[in-house]
PLY file of the C-alpha trace (Angstrom):
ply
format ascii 1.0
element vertex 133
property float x
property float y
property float z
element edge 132
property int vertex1
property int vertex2
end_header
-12.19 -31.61 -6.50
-15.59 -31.10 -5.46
-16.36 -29.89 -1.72
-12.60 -28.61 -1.24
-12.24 -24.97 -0.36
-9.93 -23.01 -2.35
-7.61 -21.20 0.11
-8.72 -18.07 1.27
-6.68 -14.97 0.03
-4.89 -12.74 2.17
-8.07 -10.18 1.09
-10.19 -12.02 2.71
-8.01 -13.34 5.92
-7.84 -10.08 6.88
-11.54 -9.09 6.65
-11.68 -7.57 2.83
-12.79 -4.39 2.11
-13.83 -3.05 5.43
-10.20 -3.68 6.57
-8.47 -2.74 3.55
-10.03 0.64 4.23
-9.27 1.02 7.99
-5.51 -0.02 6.91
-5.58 3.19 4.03
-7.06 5.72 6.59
-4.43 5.05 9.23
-2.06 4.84 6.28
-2.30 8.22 4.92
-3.11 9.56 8.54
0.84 8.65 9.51
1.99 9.79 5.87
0.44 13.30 6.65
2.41 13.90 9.42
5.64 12.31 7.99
8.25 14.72 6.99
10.04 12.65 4.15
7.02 11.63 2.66
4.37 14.80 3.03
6.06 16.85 0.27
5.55 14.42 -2.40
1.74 13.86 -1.78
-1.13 16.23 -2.81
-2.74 18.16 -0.48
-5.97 16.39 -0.49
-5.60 12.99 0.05
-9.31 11.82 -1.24
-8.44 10.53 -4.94
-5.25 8.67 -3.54
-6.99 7.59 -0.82
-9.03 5.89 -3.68
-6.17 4.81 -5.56
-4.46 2.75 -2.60
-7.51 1.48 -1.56
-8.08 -0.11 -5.00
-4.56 -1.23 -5.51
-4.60 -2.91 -2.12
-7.93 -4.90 -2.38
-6.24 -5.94 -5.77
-2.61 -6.60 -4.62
-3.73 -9.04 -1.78
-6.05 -11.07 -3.75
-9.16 -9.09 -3.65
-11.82 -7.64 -6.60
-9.92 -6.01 -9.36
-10.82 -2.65 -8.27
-7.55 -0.83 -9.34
-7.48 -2.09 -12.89
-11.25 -2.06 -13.59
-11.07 1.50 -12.88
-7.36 3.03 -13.29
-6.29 0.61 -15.80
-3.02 -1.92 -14.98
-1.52 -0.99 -12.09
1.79 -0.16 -13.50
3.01 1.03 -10.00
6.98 1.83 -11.29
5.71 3.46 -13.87
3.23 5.84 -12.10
5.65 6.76 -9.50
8.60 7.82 -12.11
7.43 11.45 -11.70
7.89 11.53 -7.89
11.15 11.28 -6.47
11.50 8.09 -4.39
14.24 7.77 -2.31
15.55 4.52 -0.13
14.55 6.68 2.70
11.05 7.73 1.59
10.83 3.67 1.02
11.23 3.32 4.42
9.02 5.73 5.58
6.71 4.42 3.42
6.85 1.51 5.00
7.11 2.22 8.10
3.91 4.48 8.34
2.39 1.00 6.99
3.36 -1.09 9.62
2.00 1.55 11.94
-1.32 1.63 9.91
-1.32 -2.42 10.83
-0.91 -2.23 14.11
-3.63 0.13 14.55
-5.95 -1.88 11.92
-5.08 -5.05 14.00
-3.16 -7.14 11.30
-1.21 -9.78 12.97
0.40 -12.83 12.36
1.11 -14.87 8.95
-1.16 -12.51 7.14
0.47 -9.20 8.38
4.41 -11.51 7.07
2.80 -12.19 4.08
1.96 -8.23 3.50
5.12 -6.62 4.64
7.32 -9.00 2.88
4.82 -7.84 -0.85
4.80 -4.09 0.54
8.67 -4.21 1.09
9.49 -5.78 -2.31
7.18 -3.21 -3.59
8.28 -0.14 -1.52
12.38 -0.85 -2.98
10.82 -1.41 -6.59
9.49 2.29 -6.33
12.68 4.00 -5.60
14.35 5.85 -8.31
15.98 8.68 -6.34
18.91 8.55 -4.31
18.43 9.93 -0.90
21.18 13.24 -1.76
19.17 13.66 -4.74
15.56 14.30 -3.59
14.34 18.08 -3.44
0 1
1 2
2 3
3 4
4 5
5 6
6 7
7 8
8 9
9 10
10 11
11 12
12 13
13 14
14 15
15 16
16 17
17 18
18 19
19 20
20 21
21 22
22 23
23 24
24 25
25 26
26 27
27 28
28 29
29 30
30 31
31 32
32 33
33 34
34 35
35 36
36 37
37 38
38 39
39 40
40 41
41 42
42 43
43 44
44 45
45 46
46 47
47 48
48 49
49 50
50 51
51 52
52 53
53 54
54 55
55 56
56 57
57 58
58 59
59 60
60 61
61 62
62 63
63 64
64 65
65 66
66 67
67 68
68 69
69 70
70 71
71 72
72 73
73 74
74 75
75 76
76 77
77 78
78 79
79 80
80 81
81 82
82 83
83 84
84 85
85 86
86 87
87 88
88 89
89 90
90 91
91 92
92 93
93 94
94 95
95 96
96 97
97 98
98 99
99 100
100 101
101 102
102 103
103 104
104 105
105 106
106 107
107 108
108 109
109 110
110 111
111 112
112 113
113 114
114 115
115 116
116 117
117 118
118 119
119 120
120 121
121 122
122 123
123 124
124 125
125 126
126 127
127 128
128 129
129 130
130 131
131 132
């Protein structure tokens, strides 16, 4: 129907790129200080910086940075070679939540994320926590 919105995306509820990028600095700002997850990152944080900042502007409804540049996002599959546990999930997850309270994500939108980021974050583990290291 003509003159009938489409509904806006989570992307853009939250403010698009602009926010999508505050939310990935704070991000890896908590996972550098984490203890569970530090040892699985690389040392310089620029290209995955990158790489979360284009999977996120993608996962929440945004341009199809990730794909157009990386290829399909495959996320299992590219984090096979790092050992995931249930508790690096959580950290994971929690340094998130942390990231969205500092980028000011609140309400239905902020739900909407953790309850994707969770599903997500559980799908990644394929380590059990006496098996990492």
């Amino acid at each position: 129907m003509r003159g009938i919105p489409s509904p806006a995306t989570i992307y853009e509820m939250i403010g698009g790129a602009d926010t999508i990028r505050e939310l990935v600095t704070h991000f890896y700002d908590y996972v550098a200080q984490d203890p569970d997850l530090r040892p699985i990152f690389p040392e310089d944080f620029t290209e995955i910086r990158e790489k979360q900042y284009a999977f996120l502007t993608q996962f929440f409804g945004g341009p199809q940075l990730y794909s157009e540049t990386y290829g399909p996002p495959m996320m299992r599959a590219r984090h096979l070679p790092h050992p995931v546990t249930p508790r690096r999930a959580k950290a994971w997850l929690s340094c998130m939540e942390r990231a969205m309270d500092d980028t000011g994500i609140t309400g239905d939108a902020r739900q909407f994320m953790l309850q994707r980021l969770t599903l997500t974050a559980h799908h990644m583990v394929n380590t059990p926590d006496d098996d990492a290291e």
